[in-house]
C-alpha positions in Angstrom: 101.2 -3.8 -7.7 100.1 -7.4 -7.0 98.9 -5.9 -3.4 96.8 -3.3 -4.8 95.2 -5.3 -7.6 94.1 -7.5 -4.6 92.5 -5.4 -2.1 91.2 -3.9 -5.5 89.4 -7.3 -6.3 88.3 -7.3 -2.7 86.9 -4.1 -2.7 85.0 -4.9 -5.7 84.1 -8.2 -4.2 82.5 -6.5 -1.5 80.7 -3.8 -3.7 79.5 -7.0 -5.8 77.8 -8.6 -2.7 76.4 -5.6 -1.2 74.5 -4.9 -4.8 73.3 -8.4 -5.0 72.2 -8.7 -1.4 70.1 -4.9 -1.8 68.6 -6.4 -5.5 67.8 -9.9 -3.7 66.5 -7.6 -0.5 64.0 -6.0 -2.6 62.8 -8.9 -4.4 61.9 -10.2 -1.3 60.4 -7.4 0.3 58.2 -6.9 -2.9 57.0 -10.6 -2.7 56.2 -10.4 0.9 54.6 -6.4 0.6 51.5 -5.6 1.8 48.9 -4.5 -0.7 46.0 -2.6 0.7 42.6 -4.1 0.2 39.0 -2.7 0.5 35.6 -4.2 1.0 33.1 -1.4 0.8 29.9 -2.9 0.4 28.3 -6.5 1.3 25.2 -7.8 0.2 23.2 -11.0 0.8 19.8 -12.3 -1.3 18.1 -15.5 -1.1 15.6 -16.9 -3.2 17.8 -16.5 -6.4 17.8 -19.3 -8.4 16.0 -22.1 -6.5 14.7 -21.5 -2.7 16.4 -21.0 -0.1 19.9 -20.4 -1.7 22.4 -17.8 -1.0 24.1 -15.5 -3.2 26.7 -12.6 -1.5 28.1 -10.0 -3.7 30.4 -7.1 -2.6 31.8 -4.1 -4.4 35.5 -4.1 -3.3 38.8 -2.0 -4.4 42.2 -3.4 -5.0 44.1 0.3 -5.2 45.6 0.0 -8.9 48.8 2.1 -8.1 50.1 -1.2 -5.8 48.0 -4.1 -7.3 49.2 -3.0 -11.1 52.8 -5.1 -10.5 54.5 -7.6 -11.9 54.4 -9.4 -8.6 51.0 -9.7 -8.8 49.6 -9.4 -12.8 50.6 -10.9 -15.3 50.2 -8.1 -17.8 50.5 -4.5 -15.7 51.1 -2.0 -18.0 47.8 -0.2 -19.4 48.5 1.0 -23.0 46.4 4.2 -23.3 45.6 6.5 -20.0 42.4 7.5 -21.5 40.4 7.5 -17.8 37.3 8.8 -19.5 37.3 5.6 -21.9 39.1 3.2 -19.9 39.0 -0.2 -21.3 37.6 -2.0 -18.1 38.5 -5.3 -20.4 42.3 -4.4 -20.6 44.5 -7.3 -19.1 46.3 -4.3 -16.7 43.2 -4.2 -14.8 42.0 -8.4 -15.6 45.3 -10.4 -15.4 45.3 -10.6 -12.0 47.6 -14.1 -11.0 45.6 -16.6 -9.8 45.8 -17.2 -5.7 47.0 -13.4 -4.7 43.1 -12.1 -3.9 40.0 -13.8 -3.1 36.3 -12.9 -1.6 35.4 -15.4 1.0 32.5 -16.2 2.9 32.3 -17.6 6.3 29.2 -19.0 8.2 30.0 -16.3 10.9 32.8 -14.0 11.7 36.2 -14.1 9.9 37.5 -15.2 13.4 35.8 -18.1 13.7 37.4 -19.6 10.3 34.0 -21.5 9.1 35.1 -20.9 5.4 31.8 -21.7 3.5 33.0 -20.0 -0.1 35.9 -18.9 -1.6 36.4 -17.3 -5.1 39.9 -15.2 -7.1 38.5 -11.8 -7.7 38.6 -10.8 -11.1 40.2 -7.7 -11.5 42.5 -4.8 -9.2 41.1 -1.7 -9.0 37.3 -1.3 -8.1 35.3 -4.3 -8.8 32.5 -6.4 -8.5 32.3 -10.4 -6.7 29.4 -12.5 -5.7 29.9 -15.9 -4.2 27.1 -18.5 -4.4 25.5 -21.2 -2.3 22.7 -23.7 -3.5 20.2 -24.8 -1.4 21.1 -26.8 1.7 23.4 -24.2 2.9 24.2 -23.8 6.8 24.4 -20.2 7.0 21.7 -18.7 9.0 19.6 -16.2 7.4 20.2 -12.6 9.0 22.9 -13.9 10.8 24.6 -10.7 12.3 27.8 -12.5 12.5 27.8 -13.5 9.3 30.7 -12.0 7.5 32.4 -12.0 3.9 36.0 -10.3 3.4 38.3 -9.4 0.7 41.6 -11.8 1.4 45.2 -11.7 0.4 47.4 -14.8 -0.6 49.1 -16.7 2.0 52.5 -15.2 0.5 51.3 -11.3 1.7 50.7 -9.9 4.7 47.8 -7.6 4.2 44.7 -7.5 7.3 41.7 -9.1 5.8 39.1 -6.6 4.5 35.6 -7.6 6.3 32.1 -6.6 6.5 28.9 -8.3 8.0 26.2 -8.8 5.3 23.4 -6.5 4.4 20.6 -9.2 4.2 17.7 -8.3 1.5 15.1 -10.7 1.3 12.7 -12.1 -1.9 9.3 -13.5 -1.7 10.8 -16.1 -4.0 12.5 -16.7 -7.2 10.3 -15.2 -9.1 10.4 -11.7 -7.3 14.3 -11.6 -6.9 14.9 -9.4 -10.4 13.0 -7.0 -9.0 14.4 -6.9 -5.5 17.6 -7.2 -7.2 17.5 -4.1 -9.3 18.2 -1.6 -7.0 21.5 -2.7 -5.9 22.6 -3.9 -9.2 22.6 -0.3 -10.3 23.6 1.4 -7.3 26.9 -0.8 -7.1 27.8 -0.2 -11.1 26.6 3.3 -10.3 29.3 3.9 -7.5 31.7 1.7 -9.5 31.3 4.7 -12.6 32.0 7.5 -10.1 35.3 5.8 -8.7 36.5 5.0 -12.1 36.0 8.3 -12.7 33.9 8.0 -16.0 31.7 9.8 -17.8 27.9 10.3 -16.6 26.0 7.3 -18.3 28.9 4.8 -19.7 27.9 2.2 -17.0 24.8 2.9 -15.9 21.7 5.2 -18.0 18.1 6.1 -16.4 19.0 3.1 -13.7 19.6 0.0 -16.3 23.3 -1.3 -16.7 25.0 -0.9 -20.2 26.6 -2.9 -22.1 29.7 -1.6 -20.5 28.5 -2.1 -17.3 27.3 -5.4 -17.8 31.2 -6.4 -17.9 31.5 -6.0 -14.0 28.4 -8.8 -13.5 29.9 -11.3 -16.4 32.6 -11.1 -14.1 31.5 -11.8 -10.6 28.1 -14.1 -11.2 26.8 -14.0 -15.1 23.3 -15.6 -14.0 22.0 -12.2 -12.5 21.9 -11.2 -16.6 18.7 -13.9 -16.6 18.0 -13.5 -13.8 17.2 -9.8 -13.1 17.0 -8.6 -16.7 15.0 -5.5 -15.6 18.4 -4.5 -14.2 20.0 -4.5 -17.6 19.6 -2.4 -21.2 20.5 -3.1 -24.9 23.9 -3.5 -25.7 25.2 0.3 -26.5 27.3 2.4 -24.8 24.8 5.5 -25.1 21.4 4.6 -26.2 18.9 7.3 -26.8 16.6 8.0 -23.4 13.4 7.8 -25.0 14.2 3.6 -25.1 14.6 3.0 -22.0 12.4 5.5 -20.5 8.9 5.6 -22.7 6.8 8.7 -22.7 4.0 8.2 -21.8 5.2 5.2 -19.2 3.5 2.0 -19.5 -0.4 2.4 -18.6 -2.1 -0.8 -16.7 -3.2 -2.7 -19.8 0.6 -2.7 -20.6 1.6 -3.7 -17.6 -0.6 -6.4 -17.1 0.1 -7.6 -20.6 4.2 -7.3 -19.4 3.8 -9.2 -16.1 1.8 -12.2 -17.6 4.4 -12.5 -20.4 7.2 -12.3 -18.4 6.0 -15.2 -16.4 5.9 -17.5 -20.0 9.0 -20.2 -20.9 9.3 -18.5 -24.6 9.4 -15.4 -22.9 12.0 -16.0 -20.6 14.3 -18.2 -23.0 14.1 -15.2 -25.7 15.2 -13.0 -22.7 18.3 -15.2 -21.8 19.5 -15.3 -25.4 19.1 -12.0 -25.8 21.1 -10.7 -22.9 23.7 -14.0 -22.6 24.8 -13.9 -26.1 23.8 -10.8 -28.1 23.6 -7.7 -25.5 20.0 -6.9 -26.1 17.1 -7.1 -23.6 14.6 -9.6 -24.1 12.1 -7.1 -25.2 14.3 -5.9 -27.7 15.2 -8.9 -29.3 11.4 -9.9 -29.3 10.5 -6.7 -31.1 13.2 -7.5 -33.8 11.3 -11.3 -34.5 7.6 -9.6 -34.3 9.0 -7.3 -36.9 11.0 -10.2 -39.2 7.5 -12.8 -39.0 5.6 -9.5 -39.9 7.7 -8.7 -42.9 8.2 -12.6 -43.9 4.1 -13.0 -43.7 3.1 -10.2 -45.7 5.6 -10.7 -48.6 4.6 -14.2 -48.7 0.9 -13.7 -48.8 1.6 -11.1 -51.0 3.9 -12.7 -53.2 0.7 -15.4 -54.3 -2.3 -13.5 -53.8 -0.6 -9.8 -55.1 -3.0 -8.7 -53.0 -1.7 -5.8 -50.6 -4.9 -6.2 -48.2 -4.5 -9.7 -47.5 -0.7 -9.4 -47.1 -1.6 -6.2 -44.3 -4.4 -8.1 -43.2 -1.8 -11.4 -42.3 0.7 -9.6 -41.2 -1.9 -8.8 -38.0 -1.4 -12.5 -36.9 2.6 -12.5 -36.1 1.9 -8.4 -34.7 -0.9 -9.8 -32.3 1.4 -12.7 -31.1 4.2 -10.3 -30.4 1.6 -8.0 -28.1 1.0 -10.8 -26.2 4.6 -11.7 -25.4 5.0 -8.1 -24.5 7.4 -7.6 -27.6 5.6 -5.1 -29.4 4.8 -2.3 -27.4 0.7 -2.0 -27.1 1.0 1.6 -28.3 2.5 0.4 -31.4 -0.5 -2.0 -31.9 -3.1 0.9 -31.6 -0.9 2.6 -34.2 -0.4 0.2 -36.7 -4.7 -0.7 -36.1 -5.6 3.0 -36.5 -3.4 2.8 -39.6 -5.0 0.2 -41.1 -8.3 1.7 -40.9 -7.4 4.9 -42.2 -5.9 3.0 -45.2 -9.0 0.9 -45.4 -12.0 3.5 -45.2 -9.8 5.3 -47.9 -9.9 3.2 -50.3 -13.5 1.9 -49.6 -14.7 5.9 -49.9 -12.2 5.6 -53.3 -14.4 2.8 -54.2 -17.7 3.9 -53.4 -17.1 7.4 -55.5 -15.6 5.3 -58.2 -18.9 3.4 -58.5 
């Protein structure tokens, strides 16, 4: 009996160690697994914020069914599977661990190892990164060996994802929103068809939403400043008619537009606006024209109780917010051809009258 309780206690002995060596076995090959990565698009501007800086932003993919792990999150379960409404905000796609993925830029090929910029990407799945260099820089513009890639942590063995630079130049500072636009829609675009989401939740009529807008608050929050023709107010599904005007803008608009743009008030409204409340500069301009307009003529009104001098007063805040470009010029010609109407109306009342 004493004989069989021992090889008994061996045998389970054995059984014991074999268990803990496969659970300590897979531990270790999970730690040392290699997650696929993907760059898929690379793109360099200069002239951004001061001359002759560098910005680089990629649209990469960090595959969610192997990056959504323990190993590598710190939160990966998703709590709804909604993919038509996926919160792009959830921690399952944003708590990536610090140190497991990076974008890196080096002053020529990844071979080389001239490491100029390095930054943790923000999320797994698809995604958007920019890395950015001030002025002084000694990467050569149009380099063709120039390359960025989407790296692993030194604890995983996954191939560097790399991709030479698709080099888009600006006049200057002034002309990168612009230049910018394009891209900045195309790469949200793409990001909304391999999400799989619904037509117009990222990007509407080429402007970013406000849903959208999370992918570039995540890889370089400037850009909302600094190309804020690239970006809409902050709704999910705004009507069309906003951001598309019908009639578009005639030349007298557009002049008006492009010489307020180019003011300080202008462009601080704009930054406030898209920084801290969602809306577009223009918008939020509209919404203070409208306010001074309202606080003007109940004022006026309010110690004259005259109705004409309050409409008349209300003329001065609605002809400063043409000039910035808040108030749409077609809305001036309105509210003007109003006026008249209400003023040879009641000069006809008073000339019958008398």
């Amino acid at each position: 009996m004493t004989i069989r309780r021992r090889i008994a206690g061996i045998f389970l002995s054995i059984v014991a160690a074999l268990l803990m060596a496969g659970v300590f076995s897979t531990n270790i090959a999970s730690a040392q697994a290699s997650p696929p990565t993907t760059l898929a698009e690379a793109y360099a501007f200069r002239h951004v914020v001061e001359t002759d800086d560098l910005l680089v932003v990629v649209r990469f993919d960090l595959p969610v069914g192997t990056w959504q792990d323990a190993a590598y999150m710190l939160n990966p379960t998703c709590e709804s599977d909604e993919s038509d409404f996926q919160d792009i905000e959830a921690p399952c796609y944003t708590s990536l661990q610090e140190g497991n993925a990076f974008q890196k830029l080096y002053g020529t090929s990844q071979a080389a190892g001239l490491l100029r910029a390095i930054k943790d990407l923000p999320r797994v799945g698809p995604g958007i990164s920019a890395v950015y260099l001030p002025a002084g820089h000694d990467i050569t513009w149009g380099n063709a060996e120039t390359q960025t890639c989407i790296e692993v942590g030194s604890s995983l063995a996954t191939t560097p994802s790399c991709s030479t630079l698709q080099w888009n130049d600006t006049a200057s500072i002034v002309t990168f929103g612009g230049t910018a636009q394009p891209f900045i829609s195309a790469l949200t675009l793409t990001a909304q068809t391999v999400m799989d989401q619904r037509q117009g939740r990222f990007v509407i009529n080429g402007k970013v939403t406000e849903i959208g807008i999370i992918f570039w608050r995540e890889s370089f929050p400037a850009i909302l400043a600094l190309s804020p023709v690239s970006f809409m107010i902050g709704t999910d599904n705004p009507f069309v008619d906003l951001v598309t005007p019908t009639p578009p803008a005639g030349a007298l608009d557009s002049t008006i537009t492009t010489a307020a743009e180019a003011t300080a008030l202008y462009t601080g409204v704009s930054s406030v606006g898209q920084e801290y409340l969602g809306f577009s500069g223009r918008f939020l301009g509209t919404l203070i024209s409208l306010l001074l307009m309202g606080i003007v003529g109940i004022f006026i009104f309010r110690y004259t109780d005259d109705v004409r001098l309050a409409l008349l007063g209300t003329f001065f805040p609605a002809a400063f917010g043409v000039y910035l470009s808040w108030i749409p010029l077609q809305w001036a010609f309105a509210f003007v051809a109003l006026t008249f109407t209400i003023g040879i109306s009641w000069i006809i009342r008073k000339t019958m009258v008398s």
